[in-house]
NUNU-818149 format. One line per field, with one value per residue (C-alpha): residue number from 0; residue in three letters; x, y, z. Coordinates in steps of 0.1 Angstrom, whole numbers, m for minus. Layout:
n	[NUM / ...] $
res	[Ala / ...] $
c1	[X / ...] $
c2	[Y / ...] $
c3	[Z / ...] $
END
This chain:
n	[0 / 1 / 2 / 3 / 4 / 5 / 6 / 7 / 8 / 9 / 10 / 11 / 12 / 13 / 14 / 15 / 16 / 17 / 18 / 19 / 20 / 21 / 22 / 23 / 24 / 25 / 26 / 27 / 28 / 29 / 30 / 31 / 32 / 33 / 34 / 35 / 36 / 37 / 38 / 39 / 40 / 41 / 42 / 43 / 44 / 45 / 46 / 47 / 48 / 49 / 50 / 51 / 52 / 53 / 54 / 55 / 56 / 57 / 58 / 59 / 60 / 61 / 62 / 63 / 64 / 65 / 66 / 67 / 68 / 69 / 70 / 71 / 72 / 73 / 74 / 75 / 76 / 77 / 78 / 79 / 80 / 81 / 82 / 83 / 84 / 85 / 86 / 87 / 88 / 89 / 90 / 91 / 92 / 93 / 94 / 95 / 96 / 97 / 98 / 99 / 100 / 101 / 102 / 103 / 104 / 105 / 106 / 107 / 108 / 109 / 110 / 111 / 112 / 113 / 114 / 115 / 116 / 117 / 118 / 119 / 120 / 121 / 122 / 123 / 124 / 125 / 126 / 127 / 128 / 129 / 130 / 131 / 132 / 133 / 134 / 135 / 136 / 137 / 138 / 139 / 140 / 141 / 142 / 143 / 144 / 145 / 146 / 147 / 148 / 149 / 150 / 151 / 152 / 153 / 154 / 155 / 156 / 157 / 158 / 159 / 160 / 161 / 162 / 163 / 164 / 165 / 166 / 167 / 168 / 169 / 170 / 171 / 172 / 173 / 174 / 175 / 176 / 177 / 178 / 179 / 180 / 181 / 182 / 183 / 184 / 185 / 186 / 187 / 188 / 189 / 190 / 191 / 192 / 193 / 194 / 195 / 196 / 197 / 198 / 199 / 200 / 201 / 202 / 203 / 204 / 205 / 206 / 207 / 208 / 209 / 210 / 211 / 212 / 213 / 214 / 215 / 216 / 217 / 218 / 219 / 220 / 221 / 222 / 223 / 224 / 225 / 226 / 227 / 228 / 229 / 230 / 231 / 232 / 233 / 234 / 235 / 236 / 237 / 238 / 239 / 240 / 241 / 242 / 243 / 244 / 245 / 246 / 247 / 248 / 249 / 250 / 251 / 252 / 253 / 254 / 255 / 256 / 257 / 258 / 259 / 260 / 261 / 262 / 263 / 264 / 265 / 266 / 267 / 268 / 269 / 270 / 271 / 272 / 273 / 274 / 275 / 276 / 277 / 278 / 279 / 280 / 281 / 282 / 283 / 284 / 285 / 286 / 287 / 288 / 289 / 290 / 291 / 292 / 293 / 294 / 295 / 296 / 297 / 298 / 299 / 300 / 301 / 302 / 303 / 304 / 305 / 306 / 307 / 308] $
res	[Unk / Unk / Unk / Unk / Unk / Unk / Unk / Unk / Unk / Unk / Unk / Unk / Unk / Unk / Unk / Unk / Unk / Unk / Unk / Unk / Unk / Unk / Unk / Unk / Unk / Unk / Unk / Unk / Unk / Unk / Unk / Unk / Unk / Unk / Unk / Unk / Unk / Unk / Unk / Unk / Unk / Unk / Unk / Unk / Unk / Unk / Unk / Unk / Unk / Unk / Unk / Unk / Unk / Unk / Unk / Unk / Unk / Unk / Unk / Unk / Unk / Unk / Unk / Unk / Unk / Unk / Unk / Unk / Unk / Unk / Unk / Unk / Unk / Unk / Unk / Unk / Unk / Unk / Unk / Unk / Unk / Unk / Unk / Unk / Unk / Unk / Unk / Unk / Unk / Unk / Unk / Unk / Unk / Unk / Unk / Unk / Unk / Unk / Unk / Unk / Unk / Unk / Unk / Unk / Unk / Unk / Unk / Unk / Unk / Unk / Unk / Unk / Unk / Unk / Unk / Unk / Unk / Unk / Unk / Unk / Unk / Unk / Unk / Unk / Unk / Unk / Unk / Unk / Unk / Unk / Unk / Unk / Unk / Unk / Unk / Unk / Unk / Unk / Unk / Unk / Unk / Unk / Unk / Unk / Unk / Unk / Unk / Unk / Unk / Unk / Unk / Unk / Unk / Unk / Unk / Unk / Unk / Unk / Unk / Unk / Unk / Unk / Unk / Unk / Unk / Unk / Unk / Unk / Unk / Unk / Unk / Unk / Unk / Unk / Unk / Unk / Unk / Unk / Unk / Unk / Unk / Unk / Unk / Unk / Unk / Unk / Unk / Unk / Unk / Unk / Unk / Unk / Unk / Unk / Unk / Unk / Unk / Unk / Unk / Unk / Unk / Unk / Unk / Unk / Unk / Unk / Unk / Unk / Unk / Unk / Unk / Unk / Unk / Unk / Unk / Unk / Unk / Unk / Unk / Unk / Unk / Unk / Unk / Unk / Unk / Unk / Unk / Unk / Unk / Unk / Unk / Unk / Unk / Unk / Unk / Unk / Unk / Unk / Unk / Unk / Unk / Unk / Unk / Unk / Unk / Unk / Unk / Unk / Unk / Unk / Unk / Unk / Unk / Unk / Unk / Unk / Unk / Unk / Unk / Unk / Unk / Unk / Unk / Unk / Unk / Unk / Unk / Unk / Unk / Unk / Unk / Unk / Unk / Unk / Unk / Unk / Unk / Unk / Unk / Unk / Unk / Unk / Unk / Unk / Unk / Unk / Unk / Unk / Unk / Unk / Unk / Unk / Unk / Unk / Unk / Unk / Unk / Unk / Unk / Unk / Unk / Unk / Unk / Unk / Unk / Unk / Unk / Unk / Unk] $
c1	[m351 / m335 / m302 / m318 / m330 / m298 / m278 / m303 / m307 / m268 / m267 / m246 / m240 / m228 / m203 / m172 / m133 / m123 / m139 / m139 / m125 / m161 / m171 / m141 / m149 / m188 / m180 / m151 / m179 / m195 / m163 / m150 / m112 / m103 / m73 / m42 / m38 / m71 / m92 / m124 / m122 / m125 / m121 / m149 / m151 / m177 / m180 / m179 / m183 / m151 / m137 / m164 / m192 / m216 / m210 / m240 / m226 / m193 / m214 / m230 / m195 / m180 / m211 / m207 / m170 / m181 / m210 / m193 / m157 / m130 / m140 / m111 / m116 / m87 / m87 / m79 / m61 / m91 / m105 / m132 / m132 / m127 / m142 / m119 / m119 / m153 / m157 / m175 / m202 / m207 / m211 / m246 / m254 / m227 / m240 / m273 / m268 / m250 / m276 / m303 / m286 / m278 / m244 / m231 / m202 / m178 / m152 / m139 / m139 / m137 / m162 / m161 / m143 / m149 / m140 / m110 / m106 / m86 / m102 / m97 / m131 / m117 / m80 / m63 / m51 / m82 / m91 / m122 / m153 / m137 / m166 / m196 / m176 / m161 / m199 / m214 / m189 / m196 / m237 / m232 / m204 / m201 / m238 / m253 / m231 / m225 / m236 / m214 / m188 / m156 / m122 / m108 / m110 / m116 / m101 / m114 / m94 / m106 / m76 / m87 / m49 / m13 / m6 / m16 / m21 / m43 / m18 / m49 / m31 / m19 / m54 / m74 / m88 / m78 / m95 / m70 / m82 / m70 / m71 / m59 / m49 / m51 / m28 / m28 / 1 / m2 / m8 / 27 / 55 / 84 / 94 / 124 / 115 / 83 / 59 / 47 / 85 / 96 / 64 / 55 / 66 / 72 / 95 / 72 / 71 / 105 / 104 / 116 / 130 / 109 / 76 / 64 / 60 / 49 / 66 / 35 / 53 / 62 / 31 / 0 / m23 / m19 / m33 / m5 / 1 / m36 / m43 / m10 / 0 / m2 / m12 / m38 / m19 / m31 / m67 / m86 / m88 / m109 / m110 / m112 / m104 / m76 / m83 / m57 / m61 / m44 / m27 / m22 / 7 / 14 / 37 / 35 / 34 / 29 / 12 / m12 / m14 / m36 / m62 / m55 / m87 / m89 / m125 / m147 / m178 / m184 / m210 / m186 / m160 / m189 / m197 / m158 / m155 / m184 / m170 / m144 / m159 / m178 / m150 / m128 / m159 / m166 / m132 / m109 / m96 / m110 / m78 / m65 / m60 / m74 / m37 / m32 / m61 / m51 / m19 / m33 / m55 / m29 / m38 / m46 / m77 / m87 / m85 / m107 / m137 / m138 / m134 / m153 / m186] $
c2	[m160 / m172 / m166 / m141 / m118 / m121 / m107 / m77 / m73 / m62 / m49 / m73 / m98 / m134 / m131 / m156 / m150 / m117 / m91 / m57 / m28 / m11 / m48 / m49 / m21 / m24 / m54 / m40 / m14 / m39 / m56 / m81 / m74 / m87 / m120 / m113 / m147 / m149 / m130 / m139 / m151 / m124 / m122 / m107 / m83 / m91 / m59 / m70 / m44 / m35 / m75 / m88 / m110 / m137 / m174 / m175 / m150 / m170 / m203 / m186 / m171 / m205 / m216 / m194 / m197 / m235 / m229 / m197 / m196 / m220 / m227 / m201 / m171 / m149 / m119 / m80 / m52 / m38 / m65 / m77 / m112 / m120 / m149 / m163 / m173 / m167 / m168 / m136 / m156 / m167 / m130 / m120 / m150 / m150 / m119 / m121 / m152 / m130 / m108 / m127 / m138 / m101 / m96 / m73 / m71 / m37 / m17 / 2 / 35 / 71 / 69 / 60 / 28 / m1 / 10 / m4 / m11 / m28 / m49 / m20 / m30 / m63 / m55 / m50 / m18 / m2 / 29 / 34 / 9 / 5 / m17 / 9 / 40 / 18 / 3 / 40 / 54 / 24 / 28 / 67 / 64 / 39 / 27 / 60 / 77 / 52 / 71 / 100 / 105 / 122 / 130 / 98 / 68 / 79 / 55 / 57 / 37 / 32 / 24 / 22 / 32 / 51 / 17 / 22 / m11 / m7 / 24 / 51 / 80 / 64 / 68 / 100 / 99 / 83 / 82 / 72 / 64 / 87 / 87 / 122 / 117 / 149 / 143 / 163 / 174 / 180 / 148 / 134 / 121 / 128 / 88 / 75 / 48 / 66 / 37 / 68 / 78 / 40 / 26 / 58 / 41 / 79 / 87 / 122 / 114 / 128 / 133 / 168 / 186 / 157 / 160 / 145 / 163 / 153 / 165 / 171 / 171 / 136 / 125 / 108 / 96 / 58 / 59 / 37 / 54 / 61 / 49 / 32 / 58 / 45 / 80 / 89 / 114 / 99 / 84 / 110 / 110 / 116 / 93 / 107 / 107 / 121 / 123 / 124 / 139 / 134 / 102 / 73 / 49 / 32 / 54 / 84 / 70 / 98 / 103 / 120 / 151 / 152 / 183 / 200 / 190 / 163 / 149 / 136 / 118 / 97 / 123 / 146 / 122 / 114 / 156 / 159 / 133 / 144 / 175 / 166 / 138 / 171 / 198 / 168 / 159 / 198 / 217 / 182 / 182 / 147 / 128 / 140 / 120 / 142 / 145 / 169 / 181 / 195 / 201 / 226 / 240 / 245 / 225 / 253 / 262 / 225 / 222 / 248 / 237 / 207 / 217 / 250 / 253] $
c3	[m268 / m300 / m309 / m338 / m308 / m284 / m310 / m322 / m285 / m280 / m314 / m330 / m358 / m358 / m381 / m365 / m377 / m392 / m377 / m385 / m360 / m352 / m338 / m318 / m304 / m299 / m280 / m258 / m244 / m231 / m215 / m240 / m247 / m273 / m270 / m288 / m300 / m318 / m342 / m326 / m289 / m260 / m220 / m206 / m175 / m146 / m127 / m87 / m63 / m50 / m53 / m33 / m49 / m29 / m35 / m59 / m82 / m81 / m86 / m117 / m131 / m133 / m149 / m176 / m180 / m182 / m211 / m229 / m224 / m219 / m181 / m168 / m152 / m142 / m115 / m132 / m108 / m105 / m91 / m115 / m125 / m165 / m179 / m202 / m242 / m257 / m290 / m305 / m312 / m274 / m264 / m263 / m248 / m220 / m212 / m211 / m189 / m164 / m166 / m157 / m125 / m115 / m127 / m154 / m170 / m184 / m167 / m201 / m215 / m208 / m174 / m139 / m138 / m110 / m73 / m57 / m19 / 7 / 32 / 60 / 77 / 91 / 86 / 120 / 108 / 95 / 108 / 81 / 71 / 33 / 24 / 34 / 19 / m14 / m20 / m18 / m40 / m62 / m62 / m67 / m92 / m111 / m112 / m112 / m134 / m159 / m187 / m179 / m209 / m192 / m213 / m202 / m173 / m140 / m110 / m76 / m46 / m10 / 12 / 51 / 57 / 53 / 45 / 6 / 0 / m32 / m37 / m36 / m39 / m77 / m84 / m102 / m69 / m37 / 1 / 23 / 61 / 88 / 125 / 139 / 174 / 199 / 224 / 259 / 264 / 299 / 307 / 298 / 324 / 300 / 307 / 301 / 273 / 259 / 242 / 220 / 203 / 201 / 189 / 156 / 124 / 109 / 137 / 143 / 181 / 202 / 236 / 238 / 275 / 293 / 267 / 236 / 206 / 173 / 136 / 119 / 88 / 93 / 111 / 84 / 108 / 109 / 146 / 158 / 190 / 198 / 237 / 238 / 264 / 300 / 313 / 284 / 266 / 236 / 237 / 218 / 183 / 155 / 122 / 90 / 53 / 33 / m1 / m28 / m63 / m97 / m93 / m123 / m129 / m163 / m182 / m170 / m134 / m108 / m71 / m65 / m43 / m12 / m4 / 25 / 43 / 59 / 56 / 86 / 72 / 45 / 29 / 31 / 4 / m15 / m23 / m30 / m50 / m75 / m75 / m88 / m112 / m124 / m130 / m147 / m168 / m172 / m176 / m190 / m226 / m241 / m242 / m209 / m177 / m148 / m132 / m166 / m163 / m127 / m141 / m167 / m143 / m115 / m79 / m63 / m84 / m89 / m49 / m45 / m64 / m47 / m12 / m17 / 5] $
END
């Protein structure tokens, strides 16, 4: 393919220095922000899915960091990998390079924007697979709904527990692992040093007149007491998701606010998380984060399209 045909093939020119605003931005679609310093170089987004690539795509990144761009790459909170300083003229045929190996690069504009998880599937603390759940939500998502125009960016996070360490719930929306313990109460001693009360990092166990009881205002499901009771009190529980809605930081930082339910397959996070991918994309003022848009809309309402059988 000659350089002629790479650049009709992304729709652009090969004018170097000055460029106007509408190249700027044709090229940002694709990923390519432009570098501060210079009129013509750009860092360039390689969409991973969910921060994990294999060591061929990594192999093939550094090549094309090596060929296209200043042979850096740098790692963005959304954990996509940027290939550093390309000149304008480098892009079509960085890109196509990438693509011929399998990866793609974006991760702008007012759509679905790469998925974010923690490593909850080996992390000791895990209580969900954040890899299976994060990949769907990336395939269905991100891939599938690519095309989707909605009033602004739309974050997903994947956090495998109340440990929020890739801070979900400051996400439009967040899944945040759960383990609900259901403890039989009739099977407790009333001990003296109970493993359950001094080992709950919310302090929602309290042995009570010689029994445990749980706050369940304090309680969010980390899971930390389940089967550490000698006498079985607590060794059934059920995992599941909590899903938050409306969160964002930057500068008008706020958390978001969890639905009531709490979810018990992945399917099940999936259908609420298009629904409300849907109702932002269908009831959101273009401009809008989604927190205003639930905002505008009052929770309640918003809550109850997306939970609604």
């Amino acid at each position: 393919m000659d350089n002629k045909t790479v650049f009709e093939t992304l729709g652009m020119t090969e004018k170097v220095g000055e460029l106007t605003a509408e190249q700027i931005t044709k090229v940002k679609g694709l990923g390519c922000l432009r570098d501060k310093r210079y009129p013509d170089v750009f860092n360039i987004r390689v969409i991973t899915r969910n921060g994990k690539i294999t060591t061929d795509e990594v192999k093939s990144i550094a090549e094309a960091a090596e060929r296209y761009g200043s042979g850096e790459v740098a790692m963005t909170s959304r954990l996509t990998i940027e290939i550093q300083g390309v000149p304008y003229g480098n892009i079509p045929h960085l890109v196509l390079f990438l693509k011929e190996r399998g990866l793609e690069t974006g991760g702008t504009g007012a759509k679905v924007r790469p998925v974010v998880s923690c490593k909850g599937t080996t992390c000791v603390f895990g209580l969900i697979d954040t890899y299976s759940l994060s990949l769907k939500i990336h395939e269905n998502f991100y891939v599938k709904c690519h095309d989707v125009a909605l009033p602004h960016k739309f974050k997903i996070a994947v956090g495998g527990c109340p440990n929020n360490c890739v801070k979900p719930d400051l996400n439009d929306v967040g899944v945040i692992g759960q383990r609900v313990v259901k403890p039989k109460y009739e099977l407790c001693r009333g001990c003296k040093k109970c493993v359950i009360e001094t080992g709950c990092p919310m302090k929602a166990a309290r042995v009570v007149d010689g029994k445990i009881t749980f706050d369940e205002a304090l309680c969010n499901n980390c899971g930390r007491c389940f089967a550490k009771c000698p006498f079985g009190v607590m060794n059934e529980a059920e995992s599941g998701y909590k899903i938050c809605i409306g969160g964002r930081w930057g500068k008008k930082g706020e958390r978001g606010r969890a639905l009531e339910a709490v979810f018990t397959s992945e399917e099940a996070v999936l259908e609420a998380i298009e629904k409300a991918m849907n109702l932002f994309r269908d009831e959101g003022v273009k401009g809008e984060r989604f927190a205003e848009t639930i905002e505008r809309l009052g929770f309640d309402y918003v809550q109850s399209k997306i939970i609604e059988k």
